[in-house]
N, C-alpha and C positions, 0 to 999 in steps of 0.2 A: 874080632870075628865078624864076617859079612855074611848076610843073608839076602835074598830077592823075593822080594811078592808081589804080587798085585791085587786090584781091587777090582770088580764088575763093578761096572757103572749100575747103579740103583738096588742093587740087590745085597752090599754090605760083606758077600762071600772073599777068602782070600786064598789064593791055590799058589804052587810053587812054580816057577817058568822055568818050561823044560827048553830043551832043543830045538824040541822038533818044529813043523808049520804050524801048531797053534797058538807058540807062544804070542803073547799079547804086545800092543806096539809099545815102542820105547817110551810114549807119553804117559803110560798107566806103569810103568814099573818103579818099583819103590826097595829101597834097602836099607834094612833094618841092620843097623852097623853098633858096636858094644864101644861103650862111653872110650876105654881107652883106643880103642883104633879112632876113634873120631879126634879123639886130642891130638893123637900122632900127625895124624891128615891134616889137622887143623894146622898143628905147628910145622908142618914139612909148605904145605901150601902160603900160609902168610910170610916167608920167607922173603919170596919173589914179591911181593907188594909192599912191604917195609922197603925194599932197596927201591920200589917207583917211589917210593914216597918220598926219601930222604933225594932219590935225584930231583927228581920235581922241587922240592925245598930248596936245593941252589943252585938251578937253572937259572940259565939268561944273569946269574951274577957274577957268574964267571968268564963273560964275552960268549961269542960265537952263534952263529945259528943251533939253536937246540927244538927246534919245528912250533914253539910257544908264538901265537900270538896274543897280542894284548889288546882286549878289548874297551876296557877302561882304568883309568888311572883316577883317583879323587880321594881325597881327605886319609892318605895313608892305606890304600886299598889298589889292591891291581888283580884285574879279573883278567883272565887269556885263555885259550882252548887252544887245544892240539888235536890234528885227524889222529883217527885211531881206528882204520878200516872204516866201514860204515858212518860210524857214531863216531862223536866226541870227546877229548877229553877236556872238561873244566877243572880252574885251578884258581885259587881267590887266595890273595897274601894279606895279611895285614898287621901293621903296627899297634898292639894297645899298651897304651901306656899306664903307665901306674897300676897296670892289672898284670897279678904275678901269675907263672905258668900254673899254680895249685889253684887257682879262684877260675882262673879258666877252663881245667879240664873239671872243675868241680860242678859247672855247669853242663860244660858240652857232656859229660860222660854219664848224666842223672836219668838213667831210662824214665822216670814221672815227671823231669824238667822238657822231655823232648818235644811236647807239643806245644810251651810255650814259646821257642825259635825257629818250630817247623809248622807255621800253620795250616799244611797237606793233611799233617798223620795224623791218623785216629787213634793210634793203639800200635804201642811197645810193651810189650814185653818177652822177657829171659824163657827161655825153652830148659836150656839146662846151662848152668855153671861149671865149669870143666877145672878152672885151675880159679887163683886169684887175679889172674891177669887176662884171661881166657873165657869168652861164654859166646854162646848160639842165643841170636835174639829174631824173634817176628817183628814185623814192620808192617802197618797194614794204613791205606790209607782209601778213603770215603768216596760218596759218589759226588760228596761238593768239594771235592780237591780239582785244583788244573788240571787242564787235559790230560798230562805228561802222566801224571800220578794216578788219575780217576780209576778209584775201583781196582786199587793194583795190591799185591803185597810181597813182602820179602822174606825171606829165610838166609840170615847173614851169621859168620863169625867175627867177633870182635877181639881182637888180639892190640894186649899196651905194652910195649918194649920200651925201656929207659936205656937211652945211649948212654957210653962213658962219661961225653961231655955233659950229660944233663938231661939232653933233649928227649920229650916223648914222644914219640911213633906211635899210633893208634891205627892200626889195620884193618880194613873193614871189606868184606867181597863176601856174596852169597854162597853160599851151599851150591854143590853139583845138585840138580832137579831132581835125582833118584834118593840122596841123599836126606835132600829137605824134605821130602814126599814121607820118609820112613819116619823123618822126627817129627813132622806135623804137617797133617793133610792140608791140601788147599782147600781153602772155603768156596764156600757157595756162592756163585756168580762173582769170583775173582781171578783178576790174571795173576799170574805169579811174574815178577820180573826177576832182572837179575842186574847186582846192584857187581860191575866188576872194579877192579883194584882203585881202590878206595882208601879214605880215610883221613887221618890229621896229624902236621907234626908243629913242635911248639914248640921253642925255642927259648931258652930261659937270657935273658937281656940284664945288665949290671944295675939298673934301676929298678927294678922291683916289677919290670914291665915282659913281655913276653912279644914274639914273632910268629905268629900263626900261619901256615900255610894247608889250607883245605884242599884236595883233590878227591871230584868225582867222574864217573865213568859209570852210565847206566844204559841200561839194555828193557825199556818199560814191559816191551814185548807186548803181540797183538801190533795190529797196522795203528801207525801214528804218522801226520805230515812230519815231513823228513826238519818240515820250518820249525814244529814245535820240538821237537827231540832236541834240538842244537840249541834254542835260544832257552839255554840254562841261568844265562850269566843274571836275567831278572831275578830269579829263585835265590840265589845267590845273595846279590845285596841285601835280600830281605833277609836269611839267613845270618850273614854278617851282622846287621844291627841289631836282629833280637839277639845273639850272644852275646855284643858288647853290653849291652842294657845289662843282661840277665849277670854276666861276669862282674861290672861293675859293681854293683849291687852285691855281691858274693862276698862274705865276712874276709878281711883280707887273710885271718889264720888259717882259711880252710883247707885242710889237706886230700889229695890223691886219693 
């Protein structure tokens, strides 16, 4: 079931938007949506983002032009961006070895592990849990994060599909704005971004080692040099190595 409200700025009041000329702009409206329509949404919309993701995972290894280029190569890592309108999309592969797909997503997938690989975010946490494989999570990051980040935050779902073969797909793209507004307001003196088709897939390998491909696509929102929004691929490396640390280190029995 959906519903529309809004908010007056400073005054706390919430009224219904009508039709007519007074309704309020699109930037203050919010919609209060009931847990199963938002599962449905959730699962109809991550759909299309699982199939970018598993494409992305075996591009460029099957020949041809697929619009990826490659910005670096080193130590079992390959970083590439793709236009994607405007913005970019980033994409980071890498080989770890003797680290199983269970000790890797046991790290990457730990909402109180996330600020020791991302050291932007202030503050993870779950809005609501929808299934076992399924949750809406906030992302909020500081006024001493990079530019790119400063002062921003997110309203994302996260969706884990396990393929036939094995592999996990981790889905990750914000909330529509009216959406996110309904399940939790923005804060005070923050931009709200929007993090689009997203996420991780990981590749289970016959040695106990795993194939990780990351893909992001972010929208920080608010003016940013067009230089800083693209040159993601730094963000990246640093991200890559705190998860290898952190997954190495990860008891090798750990499960999903």
């Amino acid at each position: 079931m959906w519903s529309t409200s809004s908010t007056s700025c400073g005054s706390g009041s919430s009224s219904s938007i009508s039709s007519g000329s007074n309704s309020p702009p699109a930037s203050s409206r919010s919609w209060l949506i009931s847990e199963d329509s938002l599962r449905r949404y959730v699962n109809y919309a991550s759909e299309s983002c699982i199939q970018e993701l598993l494409s992305a995972s075996v591009s460029s290894r099957v020949g041809g032009d697929d619009g990826w280029k490659v910005l670096a190569t080193e130590d079992n890592v390959e970083i590439s961006k793709r236009c994607s309108g405007s913005l970019h999309v980033f994409r980071s592969r890498w080989l770890l070895r003797s680290v199983s797909l269970e000790q890797f997503m046991t790290v990457a997938n730990a909402i109180d592990a996330a600020k020791q690989w991302d050291g932007d975010l202030v503050e993870a946490k779950y809005i609501k849990v929808l299934d076992d494989n399924l949750s809406i999570i906030r992302l909020r990051f500081g006024y001493a994060s990079k530019p790119l980040f400063k002062n921003r935050e997110f309203v994302v779902y996260e969706r884990r599909q396990e393929m036939d073969d094995g592999t996990l797909v981790v889905a990750v793209a914000s909330l529509p704005k009216e959406i996110a507004a309904g399940l939790h307001p923005k804060g005070n003196n923050s931009i709200r971004g929007l993090l689009l088709q997203s996420g991780w897939v990981v590749e289970k390998l016959d040695d106990h080692s795993c194939l990780v491909t990351y893909v992001v696509q972010l929208d920080p929102a608010g003016w940013l040099p067009k230089c800083l929004v693209n040159r993601f691929n730094t963000k990246l490396v640093m991200i890559i190595d705190n998860l290898k640390k952190l997954a190495q280190a990860c008891p090798i029995n750990s499960e999903i």
